[in-house]
VOSE-102983 format. One record per residue (C-alpha): x, y, z. Coordinates in steps of 0.1 Angstrom, whole numbers, plus 5000, padded with zeros to 4 digits. Each point is the difference from the previous one (the first is absolute). Last residue first. Layout:
! residues N
XYZ;...
***
This chain:
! residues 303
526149425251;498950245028;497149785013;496950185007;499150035039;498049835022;497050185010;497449764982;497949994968;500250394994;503249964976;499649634992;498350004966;502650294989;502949805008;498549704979;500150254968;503250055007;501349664999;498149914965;501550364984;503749865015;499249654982;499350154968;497949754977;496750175016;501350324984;500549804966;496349914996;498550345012;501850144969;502950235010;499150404986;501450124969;499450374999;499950085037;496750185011;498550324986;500150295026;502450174977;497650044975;498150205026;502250265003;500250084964;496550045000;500050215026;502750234987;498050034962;497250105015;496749815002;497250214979;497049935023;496449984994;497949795021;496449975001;500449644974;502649835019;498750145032;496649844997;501249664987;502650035033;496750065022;498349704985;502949805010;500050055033;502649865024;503750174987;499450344982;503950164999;501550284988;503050084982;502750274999;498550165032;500850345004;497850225016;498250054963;500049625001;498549935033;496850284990;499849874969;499049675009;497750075032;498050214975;499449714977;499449795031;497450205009;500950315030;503350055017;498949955036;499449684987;503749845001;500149895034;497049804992;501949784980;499149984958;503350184992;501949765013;503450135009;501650244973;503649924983;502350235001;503249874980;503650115005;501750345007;499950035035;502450275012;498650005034;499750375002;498550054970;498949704987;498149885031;499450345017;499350234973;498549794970;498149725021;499450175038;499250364987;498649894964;497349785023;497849764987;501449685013;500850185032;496450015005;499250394997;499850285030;504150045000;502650005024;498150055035;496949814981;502049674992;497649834986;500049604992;500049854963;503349925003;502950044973;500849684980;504350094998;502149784965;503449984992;501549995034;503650074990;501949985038;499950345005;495849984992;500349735028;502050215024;497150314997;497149774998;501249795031;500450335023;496650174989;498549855028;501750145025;501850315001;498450134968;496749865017;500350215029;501750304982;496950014973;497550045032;497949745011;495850014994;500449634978;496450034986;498449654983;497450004982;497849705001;499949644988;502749944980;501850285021;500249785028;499650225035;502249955024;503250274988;503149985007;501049724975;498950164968;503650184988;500850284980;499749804974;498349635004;502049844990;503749944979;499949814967;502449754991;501449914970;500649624983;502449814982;500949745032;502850155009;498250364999;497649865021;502349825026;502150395001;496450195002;499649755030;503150035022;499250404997;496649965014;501749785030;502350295002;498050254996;496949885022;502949945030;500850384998;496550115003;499349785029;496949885005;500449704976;499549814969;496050124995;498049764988;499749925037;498050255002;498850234970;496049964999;500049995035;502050325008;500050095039;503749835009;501950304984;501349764975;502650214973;498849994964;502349864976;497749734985;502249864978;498849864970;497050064972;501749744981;501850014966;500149864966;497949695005;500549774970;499849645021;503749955001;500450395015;497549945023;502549635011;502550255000;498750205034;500849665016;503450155000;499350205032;501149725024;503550134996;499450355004;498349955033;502949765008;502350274990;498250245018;499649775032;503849935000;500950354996;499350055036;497350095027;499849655006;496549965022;498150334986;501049954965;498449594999;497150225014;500150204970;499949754979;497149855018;498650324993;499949954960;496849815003;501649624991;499749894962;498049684990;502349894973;497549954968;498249744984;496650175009;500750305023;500450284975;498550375014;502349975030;498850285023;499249895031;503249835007;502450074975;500850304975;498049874966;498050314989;500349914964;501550174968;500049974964;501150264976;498949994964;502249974973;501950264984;498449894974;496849854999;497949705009;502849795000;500550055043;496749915005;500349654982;503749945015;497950095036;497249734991;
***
């Protein structure tokens, strides 16, 4: 099915799935069920050392079994810090500590780039703080910008230093900063993510069909409001109708930087066949250290 999507027309069409772990692992059939990314953060909290990012790195070459199937990237990290109020983030969240998110989140983009994949960095600013789930309400973060710039900014900043090549901003408002959902907000897209971040790779919108995203009006409205902030490409995830609706509301001359970014979100050119990864005897072993992360405390072997 992805070879037949990707034919359809040159450049080909991207394809992309929310597959981070836990929760949110849109493919379960035939595939690696993958721990919530907080076990990798607890594996953080008892070695404190380069051992758990290079295991955390190490078990991340699963991501190539996507890249087998066609998949050119995955809606991963979640970068957001865990305040211990979110339920919708939780223990997809790697961490509580900014600096730990980073360096798990770095460990990662480096197993997704091995494996001929980017990674996408969410949910800018940051969702964690806040209780309510913004795909079922609107969220409102009431911090100042210097408590999340302190905070929960942290991981975006190192990761887009790192070559993040892809941010999904929030649909949660931020009303000392700005009285739009970050997702729609020139101030938190164009000044404060490319400007003084430096971010120069692909904004993708969240779900435009969440509830965090009505303030903005129909879904044809909610469109152009997240790419005049600055979205390169938005996204209509759990109702189809509404994605027939937009297709025919909106009209949008992509620019020339935007498509360029996304070509770069395509997926590596020749990817293994699903065949000769299960020939590989280090692909085989990894994919049993991700079954046991979760299963018990002990930890994952270093060789």
């Amino acid at each position: 099915m992805t070879a037949a999507i990707h034919a359809l027309r040159a450049p080909p069409l991207l394809i992309a799935v929310d597959h981070e772990g836990g929760r949110v692992q849109r493919f379960r059939e035939g595939f690696t069920k993958i721990p919530a990314m907080r076990e990798l953060g607890k594996i953080w909290m008892r070695i404190r050392s380069v051992r758990a990012i290079w295991r955390s790195r190490r078990v991340m070459c699963w991501r190539r079994k996507l890249r087998a199937c066609g998949v050119d990237f995955s809606f991963t990290p979640v970068l957001d810090v865990d305040h211990g109020q979110s339920s919708v983030i939780g223990n997809r969240a790697f961490h509580s500590e900014p600096q730990a998110i980073a360096e798990l989140a770095h460990s990662l983009l480096v197993g997704l780039r091995q494996g001929g994949m980017h990674s996408v960095g969410k949910h800018f600013p940051g969702h964690g703080f806040v209780q309510a789930d913004s795909h079922l309400d609107i969220p409102v973060d009431e911090r100042a910008f210097v408590d999340i710039e302190m905070c929960d900014l942290v991981p975006f900043r190192q990761m887009v230093d790192y070559g993040l090549a892809a941010v999904m901003p929030a649909h949660v408002i931020y009303p000392k900063v700005d009285s739009r959902p970050a997702g729609f907000s020139p101030v938190w897209l164009k000044n404060v993510l490319r400007g003084q971040l430096g971010f120069e790779g692909v904004i993708f919108s969240d779900d435009l069909s969440m509830e965090g995203a009505s303030v903005a009006g129909g879904i044809v409205q909610r469109a152009e409001a997240a790419l005049n902030a600055g979205c390169d490409m938005v996204l209509v995830c759990n109702k189809p109708a509404s994605a027939d609706e937009l297709l025919q509301g909106l009209h949008w001359e992509m620019p020339a930087t935007s498509k360029a970014r996304l070509a770069q979100m395509r997926g590596k050119s020749h990817p293994e066949s699903l065949a000769r990864l299960h020939e590989q005897h280090s692909f085989l072993k990894a994919l049993d250290e991700v079954a046991a992360i979760g299963m018990s405390n002990a930890e994952l072997p270093l060789a």
